[in-house]
C-alpha positions as CSV (number, residue, x, y, z in Angstrom):
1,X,0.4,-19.7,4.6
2,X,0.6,-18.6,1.1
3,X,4.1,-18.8,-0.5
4,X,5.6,-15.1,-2.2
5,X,8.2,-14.1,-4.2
6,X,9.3,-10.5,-3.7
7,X,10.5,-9.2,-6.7
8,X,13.2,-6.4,-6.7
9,X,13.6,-4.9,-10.0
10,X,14.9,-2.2,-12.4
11,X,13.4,-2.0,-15.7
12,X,17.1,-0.9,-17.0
13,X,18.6,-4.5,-16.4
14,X,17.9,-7.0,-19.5
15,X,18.6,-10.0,-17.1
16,X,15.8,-8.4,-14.6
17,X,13.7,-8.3,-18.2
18,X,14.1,-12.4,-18.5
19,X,13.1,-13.0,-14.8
20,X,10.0,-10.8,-15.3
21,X,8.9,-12.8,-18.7
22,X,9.0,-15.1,-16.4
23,X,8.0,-15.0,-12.6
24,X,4.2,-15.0,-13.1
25,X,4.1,-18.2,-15.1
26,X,6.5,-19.4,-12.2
27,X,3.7,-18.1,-9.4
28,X,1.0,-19.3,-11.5
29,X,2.5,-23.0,-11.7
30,X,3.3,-22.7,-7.8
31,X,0.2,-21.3,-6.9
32,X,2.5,-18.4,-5.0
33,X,1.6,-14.7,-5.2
34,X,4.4,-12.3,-7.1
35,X,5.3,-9.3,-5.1
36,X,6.8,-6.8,-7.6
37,X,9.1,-4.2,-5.8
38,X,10.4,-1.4,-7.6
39,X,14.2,-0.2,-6.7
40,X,16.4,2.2,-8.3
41,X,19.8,-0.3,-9.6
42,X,22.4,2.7,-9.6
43,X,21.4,3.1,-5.4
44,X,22.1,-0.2,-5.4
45,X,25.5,-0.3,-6.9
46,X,26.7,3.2,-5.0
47,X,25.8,1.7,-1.6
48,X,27.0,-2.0,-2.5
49,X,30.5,-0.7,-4.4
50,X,28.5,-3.0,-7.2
51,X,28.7,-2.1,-10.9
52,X,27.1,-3.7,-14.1
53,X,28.6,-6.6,-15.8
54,X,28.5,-4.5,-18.8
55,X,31.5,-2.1,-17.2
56,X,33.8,-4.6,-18.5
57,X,33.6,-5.4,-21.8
58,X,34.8,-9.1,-21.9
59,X,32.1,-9.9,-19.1
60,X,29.4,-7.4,-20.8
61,X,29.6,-9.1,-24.5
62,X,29.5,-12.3,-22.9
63,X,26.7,-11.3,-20.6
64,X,24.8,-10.6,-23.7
65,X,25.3,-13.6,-25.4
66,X,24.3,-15.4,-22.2
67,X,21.0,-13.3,-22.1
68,X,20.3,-14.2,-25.9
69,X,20.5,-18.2,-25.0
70,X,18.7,-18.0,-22.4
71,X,15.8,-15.6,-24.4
72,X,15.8,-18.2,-26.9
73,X,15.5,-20.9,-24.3
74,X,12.5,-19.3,-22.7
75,X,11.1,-18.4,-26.0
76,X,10.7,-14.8,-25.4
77,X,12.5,-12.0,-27.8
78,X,15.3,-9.7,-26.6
79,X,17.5,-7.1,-28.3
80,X,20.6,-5.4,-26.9
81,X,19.3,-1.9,-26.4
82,X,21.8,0.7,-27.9
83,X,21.2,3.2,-25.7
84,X,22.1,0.4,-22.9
85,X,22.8,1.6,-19.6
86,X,20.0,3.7,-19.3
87,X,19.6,6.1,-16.6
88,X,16.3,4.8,-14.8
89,X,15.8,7.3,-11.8
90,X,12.6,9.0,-13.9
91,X,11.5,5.7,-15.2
92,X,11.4,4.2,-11.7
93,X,10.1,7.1,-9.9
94,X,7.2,6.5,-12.7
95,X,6.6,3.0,-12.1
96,X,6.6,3.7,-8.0
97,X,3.9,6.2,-8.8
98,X,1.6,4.0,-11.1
99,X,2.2,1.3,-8.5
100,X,1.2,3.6,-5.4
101,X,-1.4,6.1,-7.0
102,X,-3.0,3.2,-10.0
103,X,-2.1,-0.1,-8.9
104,X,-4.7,-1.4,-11.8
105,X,-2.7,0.0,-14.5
106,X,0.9,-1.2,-12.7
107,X,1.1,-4.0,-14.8
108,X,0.1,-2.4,-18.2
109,X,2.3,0.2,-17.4
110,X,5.7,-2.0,-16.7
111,X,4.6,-4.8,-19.9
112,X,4.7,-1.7,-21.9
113,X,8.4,-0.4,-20.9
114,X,9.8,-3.3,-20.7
115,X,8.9,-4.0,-24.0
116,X,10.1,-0.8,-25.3
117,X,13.6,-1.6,-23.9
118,X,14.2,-5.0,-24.4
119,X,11.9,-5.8,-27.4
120,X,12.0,-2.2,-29.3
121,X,15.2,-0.9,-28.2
122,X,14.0,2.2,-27.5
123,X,15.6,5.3,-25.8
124,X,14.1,5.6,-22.8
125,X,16.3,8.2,-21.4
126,X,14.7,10.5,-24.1
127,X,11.6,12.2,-22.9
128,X,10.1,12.5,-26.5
129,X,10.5,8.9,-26.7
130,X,9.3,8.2,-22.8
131,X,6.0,10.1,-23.9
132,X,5.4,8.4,-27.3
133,X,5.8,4.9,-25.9
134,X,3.1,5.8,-22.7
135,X,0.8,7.7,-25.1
136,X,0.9,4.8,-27.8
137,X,-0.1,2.5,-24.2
138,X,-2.9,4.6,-23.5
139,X,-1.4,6.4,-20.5
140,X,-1.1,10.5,-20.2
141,X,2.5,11.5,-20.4
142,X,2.0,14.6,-18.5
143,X,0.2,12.3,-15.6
144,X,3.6,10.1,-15.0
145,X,5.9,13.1,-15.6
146,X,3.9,14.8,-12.4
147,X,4.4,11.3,-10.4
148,X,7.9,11.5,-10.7
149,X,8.0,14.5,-8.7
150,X,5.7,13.4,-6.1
151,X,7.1,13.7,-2.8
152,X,6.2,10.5,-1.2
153,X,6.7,8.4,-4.7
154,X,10.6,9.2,-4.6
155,X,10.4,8.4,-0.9
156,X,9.3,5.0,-1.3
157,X,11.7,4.0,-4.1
158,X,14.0,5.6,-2.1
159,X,12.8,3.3,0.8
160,X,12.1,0.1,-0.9
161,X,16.0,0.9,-2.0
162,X,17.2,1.1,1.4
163,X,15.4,-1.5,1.9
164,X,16.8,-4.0,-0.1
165,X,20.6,-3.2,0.5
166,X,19.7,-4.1,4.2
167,X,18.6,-7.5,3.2
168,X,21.4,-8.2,1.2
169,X,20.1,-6.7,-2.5
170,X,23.4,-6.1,-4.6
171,X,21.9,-6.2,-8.1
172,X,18.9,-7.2,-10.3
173,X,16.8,-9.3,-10.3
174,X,16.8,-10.1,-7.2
175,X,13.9,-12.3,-5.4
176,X,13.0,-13.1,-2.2
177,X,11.1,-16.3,-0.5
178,X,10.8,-15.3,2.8
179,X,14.4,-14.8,3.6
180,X,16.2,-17.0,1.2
181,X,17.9,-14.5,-1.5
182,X,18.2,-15.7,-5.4
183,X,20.0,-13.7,-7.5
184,X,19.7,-13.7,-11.2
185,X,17.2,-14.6,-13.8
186,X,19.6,-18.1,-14.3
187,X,18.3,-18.6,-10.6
188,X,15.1,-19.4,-11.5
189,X,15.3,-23.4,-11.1
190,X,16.2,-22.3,-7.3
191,X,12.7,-20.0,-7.1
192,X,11.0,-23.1,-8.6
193,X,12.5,-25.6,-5.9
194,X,11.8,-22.9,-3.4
195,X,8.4,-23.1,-4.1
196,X,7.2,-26.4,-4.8
């Protein structure tokens, strides 16, 4: 049986950022297969009575010195967005859509805003900015805006939501081997024991 990780994730976390730089080195090295699962974080938090670390401010500026070791440790850069928290619902609706409707462009397509908000520092609540980064990465702006209203792409982030507050999801990152639950990209060493 081939080991998995299922990865729940919002691109609007900067710790869900780290585990994403990286997971696939992690599966690669394991010789597992990484499951990426989209999920919309503010669901999360209104059906968990969970909020971000960032809500209070001694934990939030700690947080993001935490998240800047642990960059530098996995040699990867990261900047404290300004626009940080960033409403995601359009952004995830748009990354359920590429992964449902152009599953060969998914990865493109989240390497590209991930690296807008936690390498740029871009706004990615504006829609001027939302359409420059995608048209810079080669993808039609008007194409994703028309996914995030599709019908059944808001029902399966909606689902793969639900989802994930049934098995025990209360933030991001979150991973999965089969029903063992590791929270955080600090949990990593766990995913690696998990899988060896």
């Amino acid at each position: 049986m081939s080991k998995t990780v299922e990865f729940f994730f919002d691109l609007g976390s900067p710790a869900t950022y780290l585990a994403y730089t990286q997971l696939p080195k992690i599966c690669a090295q394991t010789d597992s297969q990484l499951i990426y699962i989209p999920i919309l974080l503010g669901g999360v938090f209104k059906a968990t009575g969970n909020a971000s670390p960032a809500t209070i401010p001694a934990k939030g500026r700690y947080m993001f010195e935490d998240l800047d070791r642990y960059a530098k440790r996995y040699g990867v850069p990261l900047k404290f967005n300004p626009h940080f928290p960033i409403n995601t619902l359009m952004l995830m609706r748009a990354v359920t859509g590429i992964q449902l409707r152009h599953p060969e462009r998914f990865q493109t397509f989240i390497d590209c805003l991930f690296n807008a908000l936690w390498v740029e520092g871009r706004s990615l609540d504006e829609p001027t900015t939302v359409a420059a980064v995608l048209t810079q990465n080669g993808f039609d702006p008007n194409e994703v805006l028309a996914l995030t209203a599709d019908e059944e792409v808001k029902a399966v982030l909606r689902d793969n939501t639900e989802k994930a507050v049934q098995r025990g999801v209360f933030g991001a990152p979150s991973m999965f081997i089969g029903n063992q639950l590791f929270f955080g990209q600090d949990r990593l060493d766990f995913v690696v024991e998990a899988l060896s």
